[in-house]
Short mmCIF file of the C-alpha atoms (twelve columns), coordinates in Angstrom:
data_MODEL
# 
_entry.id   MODEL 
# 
loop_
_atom_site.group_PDB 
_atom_site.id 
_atom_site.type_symbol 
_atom_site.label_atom_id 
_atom_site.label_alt_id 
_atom_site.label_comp_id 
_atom_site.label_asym_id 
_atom_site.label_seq_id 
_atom_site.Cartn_x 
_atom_site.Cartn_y 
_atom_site.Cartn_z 
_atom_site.pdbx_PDB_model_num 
ATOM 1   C CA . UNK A 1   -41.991 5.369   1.165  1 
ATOM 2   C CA . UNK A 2   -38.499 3.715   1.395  1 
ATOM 3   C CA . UNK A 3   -37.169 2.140   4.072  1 
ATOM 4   C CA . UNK A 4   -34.044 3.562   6.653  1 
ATOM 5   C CA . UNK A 5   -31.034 2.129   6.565  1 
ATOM 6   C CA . UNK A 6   -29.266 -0.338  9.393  1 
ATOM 7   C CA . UNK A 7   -28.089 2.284   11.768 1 
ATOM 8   C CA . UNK A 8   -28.925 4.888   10.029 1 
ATOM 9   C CA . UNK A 9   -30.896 7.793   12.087 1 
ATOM 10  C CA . UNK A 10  -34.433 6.309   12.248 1 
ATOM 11  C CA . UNK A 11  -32.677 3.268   13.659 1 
ATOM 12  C CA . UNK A 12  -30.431 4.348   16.054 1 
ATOM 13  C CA . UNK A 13  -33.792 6.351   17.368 1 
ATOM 14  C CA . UNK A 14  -35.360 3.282   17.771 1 
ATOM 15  C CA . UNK A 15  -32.207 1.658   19.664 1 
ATOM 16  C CA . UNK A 16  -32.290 5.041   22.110 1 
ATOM 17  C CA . UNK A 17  -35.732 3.998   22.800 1 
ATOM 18  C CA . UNK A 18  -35.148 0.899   23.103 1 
ATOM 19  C CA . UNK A 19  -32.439 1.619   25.405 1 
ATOM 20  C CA . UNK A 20  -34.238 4.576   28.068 1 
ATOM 21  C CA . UNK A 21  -37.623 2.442   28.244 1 
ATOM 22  C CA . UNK A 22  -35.663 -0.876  29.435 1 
ATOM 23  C CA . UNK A 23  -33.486 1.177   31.670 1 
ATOM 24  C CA . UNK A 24  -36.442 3.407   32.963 1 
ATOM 25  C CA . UNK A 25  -38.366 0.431   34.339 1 
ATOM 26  C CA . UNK A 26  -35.615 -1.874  35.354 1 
ATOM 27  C CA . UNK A 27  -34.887 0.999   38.046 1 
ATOM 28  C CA . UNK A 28  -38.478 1.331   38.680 1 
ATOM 29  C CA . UNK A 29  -39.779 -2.564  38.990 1 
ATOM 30  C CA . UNK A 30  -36.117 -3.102  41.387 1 
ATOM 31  C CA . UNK A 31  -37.951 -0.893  43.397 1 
ATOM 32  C CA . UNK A 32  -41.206 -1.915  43.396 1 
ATOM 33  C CA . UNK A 33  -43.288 -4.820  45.695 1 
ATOM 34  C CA . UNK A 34  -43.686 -8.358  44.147 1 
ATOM 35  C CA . UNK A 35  -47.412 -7.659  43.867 1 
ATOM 36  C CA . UNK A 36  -46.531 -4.590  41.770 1 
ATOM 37  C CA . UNK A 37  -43.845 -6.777  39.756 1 
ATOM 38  C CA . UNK A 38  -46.336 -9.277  38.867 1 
ATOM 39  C CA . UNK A 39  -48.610 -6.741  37.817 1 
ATOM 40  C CA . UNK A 40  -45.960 -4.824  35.225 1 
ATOM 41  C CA . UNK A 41  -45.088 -8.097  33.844 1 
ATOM 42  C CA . UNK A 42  -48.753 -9.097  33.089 1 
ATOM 43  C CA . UNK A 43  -49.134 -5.765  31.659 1 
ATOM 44  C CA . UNK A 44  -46.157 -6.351  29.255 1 
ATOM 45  C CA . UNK A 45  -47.547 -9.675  28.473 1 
ATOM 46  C CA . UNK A 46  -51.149 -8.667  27.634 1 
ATOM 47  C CA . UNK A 47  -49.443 -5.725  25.401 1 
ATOM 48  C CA . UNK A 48  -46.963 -8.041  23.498 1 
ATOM 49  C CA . UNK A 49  -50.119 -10.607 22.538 1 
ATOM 50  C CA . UNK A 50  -52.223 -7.451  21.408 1 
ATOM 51  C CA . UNK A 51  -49.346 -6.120  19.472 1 
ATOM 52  C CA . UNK A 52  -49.088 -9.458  17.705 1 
ATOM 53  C CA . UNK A 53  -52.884 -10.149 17.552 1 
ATOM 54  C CA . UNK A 54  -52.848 -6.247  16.299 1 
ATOM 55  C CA . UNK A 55  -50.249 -7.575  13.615 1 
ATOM 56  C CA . UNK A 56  -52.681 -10.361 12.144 1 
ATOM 57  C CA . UNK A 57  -55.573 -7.820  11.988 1 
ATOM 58  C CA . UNK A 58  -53.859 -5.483  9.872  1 
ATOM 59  C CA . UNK A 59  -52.653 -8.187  7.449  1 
ATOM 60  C CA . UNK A 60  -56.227 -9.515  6.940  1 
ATOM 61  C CA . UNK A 61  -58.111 -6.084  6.866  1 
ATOM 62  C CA . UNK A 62  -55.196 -5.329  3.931  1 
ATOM 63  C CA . UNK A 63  -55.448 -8.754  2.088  1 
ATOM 64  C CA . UNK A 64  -51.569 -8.918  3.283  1 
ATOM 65  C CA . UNK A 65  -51.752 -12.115 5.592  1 
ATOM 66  C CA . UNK A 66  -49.589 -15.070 4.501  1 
ATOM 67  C CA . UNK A 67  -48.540 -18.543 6.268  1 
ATOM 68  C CA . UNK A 68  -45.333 -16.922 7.704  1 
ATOM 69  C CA . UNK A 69  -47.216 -14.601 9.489  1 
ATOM 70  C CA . UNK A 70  -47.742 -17.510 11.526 1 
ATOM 71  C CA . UNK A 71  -46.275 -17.041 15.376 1 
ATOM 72  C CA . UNK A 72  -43.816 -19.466 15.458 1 
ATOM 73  C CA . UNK A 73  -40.597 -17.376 14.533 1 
ATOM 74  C CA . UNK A 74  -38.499 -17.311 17.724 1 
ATOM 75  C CA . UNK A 75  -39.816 -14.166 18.799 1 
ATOM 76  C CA . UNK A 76  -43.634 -14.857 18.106 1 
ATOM 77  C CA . UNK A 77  -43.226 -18.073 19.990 1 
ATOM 78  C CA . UNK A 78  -41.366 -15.562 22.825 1 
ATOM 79  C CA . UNK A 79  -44.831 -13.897 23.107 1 
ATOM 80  C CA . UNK A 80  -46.328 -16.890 24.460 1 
ATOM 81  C CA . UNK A 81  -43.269 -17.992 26.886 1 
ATOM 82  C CA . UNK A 82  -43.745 -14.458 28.227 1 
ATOM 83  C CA . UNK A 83  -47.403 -14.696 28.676 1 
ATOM 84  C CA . UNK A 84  -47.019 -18.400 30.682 1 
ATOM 85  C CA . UNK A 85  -44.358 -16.835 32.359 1 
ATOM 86  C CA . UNK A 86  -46.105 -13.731 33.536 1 
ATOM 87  C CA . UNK A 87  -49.624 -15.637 34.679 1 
ATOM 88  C CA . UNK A 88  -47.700 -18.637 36.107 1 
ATOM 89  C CA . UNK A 89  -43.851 -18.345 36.461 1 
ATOM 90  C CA . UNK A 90  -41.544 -21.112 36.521 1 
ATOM 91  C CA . UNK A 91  -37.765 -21.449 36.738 1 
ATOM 92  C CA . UNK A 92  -37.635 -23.226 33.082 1 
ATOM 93  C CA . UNK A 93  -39.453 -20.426 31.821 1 
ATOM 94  C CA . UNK A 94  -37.273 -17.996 33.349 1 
ATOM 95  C CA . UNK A 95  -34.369 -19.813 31.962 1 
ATOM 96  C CA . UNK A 96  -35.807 -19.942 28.246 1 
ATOM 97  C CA . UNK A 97  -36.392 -16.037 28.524 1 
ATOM 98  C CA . UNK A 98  -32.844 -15.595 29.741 1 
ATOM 99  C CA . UNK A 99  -31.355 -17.734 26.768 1 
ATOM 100 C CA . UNK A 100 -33.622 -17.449 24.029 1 
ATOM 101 C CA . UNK A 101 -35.686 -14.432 23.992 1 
ATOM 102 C CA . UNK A 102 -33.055 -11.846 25.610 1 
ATOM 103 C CA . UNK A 103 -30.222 -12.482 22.886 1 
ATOM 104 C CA . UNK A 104 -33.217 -13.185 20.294 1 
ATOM 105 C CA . UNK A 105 -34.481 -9.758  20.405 1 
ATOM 106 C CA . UNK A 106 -31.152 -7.975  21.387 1 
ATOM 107 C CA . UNK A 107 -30.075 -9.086  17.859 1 
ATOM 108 C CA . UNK A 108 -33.704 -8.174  16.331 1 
ATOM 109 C CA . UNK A 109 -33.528 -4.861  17.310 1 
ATOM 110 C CA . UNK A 110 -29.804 -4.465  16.479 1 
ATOM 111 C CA . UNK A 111 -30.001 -6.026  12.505 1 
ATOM 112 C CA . UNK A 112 -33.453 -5.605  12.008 1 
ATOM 113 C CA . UNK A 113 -34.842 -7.731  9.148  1 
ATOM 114 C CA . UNK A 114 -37.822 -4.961  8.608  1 
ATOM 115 C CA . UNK A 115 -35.335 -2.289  6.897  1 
ATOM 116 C CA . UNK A 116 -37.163 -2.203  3.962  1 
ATOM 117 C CA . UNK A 117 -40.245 -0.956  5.508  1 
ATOM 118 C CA . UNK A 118 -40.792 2.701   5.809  1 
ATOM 119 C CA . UNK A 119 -41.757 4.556   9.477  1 
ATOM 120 C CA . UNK A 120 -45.210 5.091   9.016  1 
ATOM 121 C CA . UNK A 121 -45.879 1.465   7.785  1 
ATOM 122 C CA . UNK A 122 -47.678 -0.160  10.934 1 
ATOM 123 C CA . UNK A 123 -44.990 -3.720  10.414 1 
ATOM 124 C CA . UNK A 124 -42.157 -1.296  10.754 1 
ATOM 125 C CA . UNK A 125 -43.736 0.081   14.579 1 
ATOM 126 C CA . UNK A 126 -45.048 -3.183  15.069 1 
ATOM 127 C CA . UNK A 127 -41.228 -4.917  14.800 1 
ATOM 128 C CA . UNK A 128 -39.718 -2.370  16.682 1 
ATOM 129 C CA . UNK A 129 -42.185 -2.493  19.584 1 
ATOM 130 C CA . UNK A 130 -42.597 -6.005  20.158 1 
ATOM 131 C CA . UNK A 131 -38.730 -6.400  20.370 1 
ATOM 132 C CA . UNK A 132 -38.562 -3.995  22.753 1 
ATOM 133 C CA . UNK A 133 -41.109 -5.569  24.639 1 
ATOM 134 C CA . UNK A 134 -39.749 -9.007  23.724 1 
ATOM 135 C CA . UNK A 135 -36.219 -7.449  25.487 1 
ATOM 136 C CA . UNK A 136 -37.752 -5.604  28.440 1 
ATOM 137 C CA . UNK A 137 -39.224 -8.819  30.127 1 
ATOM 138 C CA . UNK A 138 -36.353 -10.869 30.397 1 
ATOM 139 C CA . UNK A 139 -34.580 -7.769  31.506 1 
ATOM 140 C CA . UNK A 140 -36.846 -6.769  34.222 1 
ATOM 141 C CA . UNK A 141 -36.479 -10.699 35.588 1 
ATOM 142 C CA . UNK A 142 -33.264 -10.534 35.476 1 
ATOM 143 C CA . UNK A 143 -33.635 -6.373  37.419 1 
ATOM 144 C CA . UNK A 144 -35.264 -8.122  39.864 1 
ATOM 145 C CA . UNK A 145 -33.348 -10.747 41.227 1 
ATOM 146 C CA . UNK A 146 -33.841 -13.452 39.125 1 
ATOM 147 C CA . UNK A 147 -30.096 -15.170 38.158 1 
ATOM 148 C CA . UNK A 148 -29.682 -17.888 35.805 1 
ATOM 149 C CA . UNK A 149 -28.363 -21.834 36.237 1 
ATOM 150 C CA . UNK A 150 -25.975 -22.338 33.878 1 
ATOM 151 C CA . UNK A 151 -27.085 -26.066 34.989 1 
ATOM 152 C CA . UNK A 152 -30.455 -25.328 33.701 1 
ATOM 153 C CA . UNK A 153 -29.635 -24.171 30.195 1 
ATOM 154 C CA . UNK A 154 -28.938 -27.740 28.888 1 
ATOM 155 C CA . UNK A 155 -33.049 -27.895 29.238 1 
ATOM 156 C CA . UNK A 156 -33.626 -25.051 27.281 1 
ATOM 157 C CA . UNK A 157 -31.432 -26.181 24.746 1 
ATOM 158 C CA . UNK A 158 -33.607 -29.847 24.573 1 
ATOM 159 C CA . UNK A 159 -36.699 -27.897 24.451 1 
ATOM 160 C CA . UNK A 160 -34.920 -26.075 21.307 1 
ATOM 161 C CA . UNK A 161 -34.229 -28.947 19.923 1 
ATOM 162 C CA . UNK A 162 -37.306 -30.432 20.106 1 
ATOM 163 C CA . UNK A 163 -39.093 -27.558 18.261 1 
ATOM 164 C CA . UNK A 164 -36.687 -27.266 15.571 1 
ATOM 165 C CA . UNK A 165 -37.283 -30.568 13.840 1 
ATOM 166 C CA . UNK A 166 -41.481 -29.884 13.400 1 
ATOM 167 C CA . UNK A 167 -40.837 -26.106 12.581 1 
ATOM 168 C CA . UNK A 168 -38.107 -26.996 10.112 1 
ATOM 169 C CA . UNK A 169 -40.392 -29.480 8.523  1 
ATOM 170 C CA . UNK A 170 -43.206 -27.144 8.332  1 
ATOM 171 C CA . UNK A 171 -40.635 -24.964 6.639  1 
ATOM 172 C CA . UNK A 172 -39.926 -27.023 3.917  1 
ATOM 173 C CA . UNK A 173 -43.573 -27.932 3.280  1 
ATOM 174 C CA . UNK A 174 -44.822 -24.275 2.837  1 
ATOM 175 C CA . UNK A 175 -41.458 -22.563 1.693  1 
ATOM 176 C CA . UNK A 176 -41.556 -21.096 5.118  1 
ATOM 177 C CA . UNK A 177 -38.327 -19.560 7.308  1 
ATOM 178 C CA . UNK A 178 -39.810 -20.086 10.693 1 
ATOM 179 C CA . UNK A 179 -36.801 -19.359 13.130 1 
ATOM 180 C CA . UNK A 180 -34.565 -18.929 10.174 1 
ATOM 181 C CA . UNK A 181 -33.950 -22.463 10.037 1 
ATOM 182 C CA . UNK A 182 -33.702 -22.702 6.311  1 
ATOM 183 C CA . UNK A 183 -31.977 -19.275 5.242  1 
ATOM 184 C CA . UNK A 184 -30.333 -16.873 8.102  1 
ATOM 185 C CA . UNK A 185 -31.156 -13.629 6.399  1 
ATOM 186 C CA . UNK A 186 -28.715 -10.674 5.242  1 
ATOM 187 C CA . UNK A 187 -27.085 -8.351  7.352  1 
ATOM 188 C CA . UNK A 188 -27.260 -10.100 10.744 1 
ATOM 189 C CA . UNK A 189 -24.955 -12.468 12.726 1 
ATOM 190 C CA . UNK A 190 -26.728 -15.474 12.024 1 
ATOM 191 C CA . UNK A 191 -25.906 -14.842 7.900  1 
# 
């Protein structure tokens, strides 16, 4: 099949979503006990590495699998900052989710890079759902108290800028866009 265009009705669909499951459980986990928090973020956590680990099965049952599958795009590595965050919570962590992932996947699910794939393809459900997932976590911290320190965002941008050089390299060496470091895409901000 073809894919859907960038705001186009399968999109915006997907952005309505998007939209009523973030605001749905931000009013519920506001509401909620800590215990109960802790348990809807492991639960988010757990489902955003099976999506992923879902993701690599697929491509290797279907001969699809490449090196940029790898999880080190922004998002991917956003997976695993959610999952350290949710079993052991820090303040930096917090912080990187506030400034990295929220915008990250705000702008994922807004100029999708996927458009070409068509709605039944499993990459097209899997993109959409583990952005949404990627946008809900940082959204429910932020639901439930948790404010950032402007102070505190000159560490996330060191730990940036430590993973840029390696990824970058490994970029180069396998004709790779990890992070879109090398080429920004089309139809996004970043282009």
């Amino acid at each position: 099949g073809e894919g859907f265009p960038m705001f186009g009705l399968c999109h915006i669909l997907w952005l309505c979503l998007a939209a009523l499951v973030c605001v749905v459980l931000c009013l519920v986990y506001r509401r909620v006990s800590s215990q109960i928090k802790s348990k809807i973020l492991s639960i988010i956590a757990v489902l955003l590495l099976a999506d992923e680990l879902f993701k690599h099965i697929m491509l290797l049952i279907g001969g699809h699998w490449m090196i940029d599958y790898l999880p080190l795009h922004l998002c991917s590595i956003n997976i695993f900052v959610c999952t350290a965050h949710a079993f052991r919570p820090t303040t930096a962590k917090s912080e990187f989710l506030y400034a990295v992932c929220l915008p990250a996947a705000l702008m994922a699910l807004l100029f999708p890079s996927w458009t070409s794939l068509p709605f039944g393809n499993f990459m097209h459900i899997h993109s959409f759902t583990v952005h949404i997932l990627l946008l809900l976590y940082p959204l429910l911290l932020l639901s439930g108290g948790y404010r950032p320190v402007p102070r505190h965002l000159k560490k996330v941008m060191i730990s940036l800028l430590i993973l840029c050089p390696p990824i970058y390299l490994l970029n180069k060496l396998t004709d790779s866009n990890f992070m879109f470091l090398n080429n920004p895409g089309n139809g996004n901000p970043l282009s």
